[in-house]
C-alpha atoms as one frame of an Amber mdcrd trajectory, in Angstrom:
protein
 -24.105   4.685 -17.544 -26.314   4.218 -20.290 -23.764   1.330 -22.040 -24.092
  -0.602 -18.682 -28.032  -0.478 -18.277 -28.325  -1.433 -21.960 -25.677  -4.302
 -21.629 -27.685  -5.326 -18.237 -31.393  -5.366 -20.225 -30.005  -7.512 -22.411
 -28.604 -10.039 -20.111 -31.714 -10.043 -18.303 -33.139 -10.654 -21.377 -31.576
 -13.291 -21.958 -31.725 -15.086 -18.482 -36.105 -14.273 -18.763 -35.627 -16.092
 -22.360 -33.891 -19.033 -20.998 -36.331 -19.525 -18.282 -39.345 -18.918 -20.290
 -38.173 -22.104 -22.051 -37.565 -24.060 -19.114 -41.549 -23.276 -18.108 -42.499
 -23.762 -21.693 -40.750 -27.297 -21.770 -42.465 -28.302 -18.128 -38.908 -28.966
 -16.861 -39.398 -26.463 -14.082 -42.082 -25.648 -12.100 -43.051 -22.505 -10.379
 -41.662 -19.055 -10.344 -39.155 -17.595 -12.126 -37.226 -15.967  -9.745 -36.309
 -12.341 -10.920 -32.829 -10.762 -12.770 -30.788  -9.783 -10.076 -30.757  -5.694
  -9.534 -28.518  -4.262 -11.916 -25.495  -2.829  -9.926 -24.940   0.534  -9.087
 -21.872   1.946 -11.914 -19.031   3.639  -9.898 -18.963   7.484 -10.333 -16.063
   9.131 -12.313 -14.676  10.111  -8.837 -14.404   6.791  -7.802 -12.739   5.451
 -11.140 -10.375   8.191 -11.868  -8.929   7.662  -7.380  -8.928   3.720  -8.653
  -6.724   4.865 -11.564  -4.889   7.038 -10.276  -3.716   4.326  -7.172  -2.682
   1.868 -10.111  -0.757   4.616 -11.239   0.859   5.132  -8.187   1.808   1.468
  -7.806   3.860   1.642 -11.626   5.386   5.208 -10.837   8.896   4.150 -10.865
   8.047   1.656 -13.763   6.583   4.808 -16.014   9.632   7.015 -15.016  12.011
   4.067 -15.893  10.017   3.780 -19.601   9.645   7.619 -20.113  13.308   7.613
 -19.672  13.805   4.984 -21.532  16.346   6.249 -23.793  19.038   4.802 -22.047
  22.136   5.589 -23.616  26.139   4.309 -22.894  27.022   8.021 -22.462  25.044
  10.740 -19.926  26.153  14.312 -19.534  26.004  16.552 -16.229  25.634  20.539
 -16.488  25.258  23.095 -13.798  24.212  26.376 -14.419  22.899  29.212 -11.993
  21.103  30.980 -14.795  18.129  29.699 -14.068  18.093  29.848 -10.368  18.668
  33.966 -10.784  15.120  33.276 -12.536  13.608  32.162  -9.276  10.716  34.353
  -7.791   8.682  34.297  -4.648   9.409  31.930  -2.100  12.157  29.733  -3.755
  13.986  32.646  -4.715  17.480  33.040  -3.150  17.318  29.423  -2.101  18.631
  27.501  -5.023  22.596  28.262  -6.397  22.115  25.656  -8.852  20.222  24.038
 -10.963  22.417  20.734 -12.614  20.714  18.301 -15.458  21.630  15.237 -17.072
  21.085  14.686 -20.548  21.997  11.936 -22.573  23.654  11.780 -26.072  20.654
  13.068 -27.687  20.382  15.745 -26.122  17.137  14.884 -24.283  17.038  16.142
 -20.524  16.272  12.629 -18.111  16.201  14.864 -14.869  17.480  17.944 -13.156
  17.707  19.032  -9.983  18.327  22.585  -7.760  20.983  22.457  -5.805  21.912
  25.209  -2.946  25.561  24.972  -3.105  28.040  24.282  -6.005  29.461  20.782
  -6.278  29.328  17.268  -6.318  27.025  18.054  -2.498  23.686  18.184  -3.897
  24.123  15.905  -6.707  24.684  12.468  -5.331  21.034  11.894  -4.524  20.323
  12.452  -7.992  22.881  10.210  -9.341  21.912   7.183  -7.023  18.661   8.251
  -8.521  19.431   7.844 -11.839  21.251   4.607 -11.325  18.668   3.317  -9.500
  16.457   4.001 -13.167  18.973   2.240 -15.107  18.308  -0.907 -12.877  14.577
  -0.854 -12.259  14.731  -1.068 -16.298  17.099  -3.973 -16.114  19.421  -2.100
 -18.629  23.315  -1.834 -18.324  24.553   1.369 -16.361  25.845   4.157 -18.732
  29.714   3.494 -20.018  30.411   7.214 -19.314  29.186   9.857 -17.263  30.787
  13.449 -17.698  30.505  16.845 -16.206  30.305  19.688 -19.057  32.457  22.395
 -17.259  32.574  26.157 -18.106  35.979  27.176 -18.546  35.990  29.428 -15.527
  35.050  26.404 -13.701  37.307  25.733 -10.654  34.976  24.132  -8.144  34.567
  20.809 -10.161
């Protein structure tokens, strides 16, 4: 707050300056009519709901760039590991919990899953497609499913 009253004294200031000259030189006469009130600054509230709306409008955009690593080659993995993890209300819900990484190993997005299987996981494919074109950048050349070797559901 204290920036923006300082920056408004000194534009009003300036404005008094200019029309102190105008008097001096007898171009005007009269009254000077006053600096207009400075206006009220917006609270942090108010700027940090403002922010976070333009956020909102870019959400896809940011998840497109923080993904950004698009790569020709993508790798699915299930496990249930994790979903034995589960505690309170979620647990006993999920069966599986399925990622997909790319060639770097970095995770792009995972998902739980309640049964095992290509069921769940469609959503989250269109989803990830749906990344690849929001970016405007070529689908991946090769999507594959990292199977255990006990794996017969696949």
């Amino acid at each position: 707050r204290e920036q923006h009253s300082d920056a408004w004294m000194r534009k009003a200031i300036e404005y008094l300056g200019v029309c102190e000259q105008f008097l001096a030189l007898g171009s005007t006469r009269g009254q000077i009519t006053p600096p207009p009130q400075m206006p009220p600054v917006p609270s942090p509230v108010w700027l940090l709901t403002v922010y976070g709306y333009d956020v909102l409008t870019r959400l896809d955009e940011y998840k497109a760039r923080i993904t950004s690593t698009f790569v020709s080659i993508l790798k699915m993995d299930s496990t249930n590991k994790v979903t034995k993890k589960l505690a309170g209300v979620a647990s006993g819900r999920a069966a599986w919990a399925s990622n997909v990484g790319n060639e770097h190993g970095q995770v792009l997005m995972s998902v739980l899953t309640c049964c095992e299987g290509s069921e769940g996981l469609s959503k989250m494919a269109a989803g990830l497609m749906r990344r690849y074109r929001l970016a405007e950048v070529s689908a991946p050349q090769l999507i594959y499913v990292d199977l255990p070797p006990s794996s017969s559901t696949w």
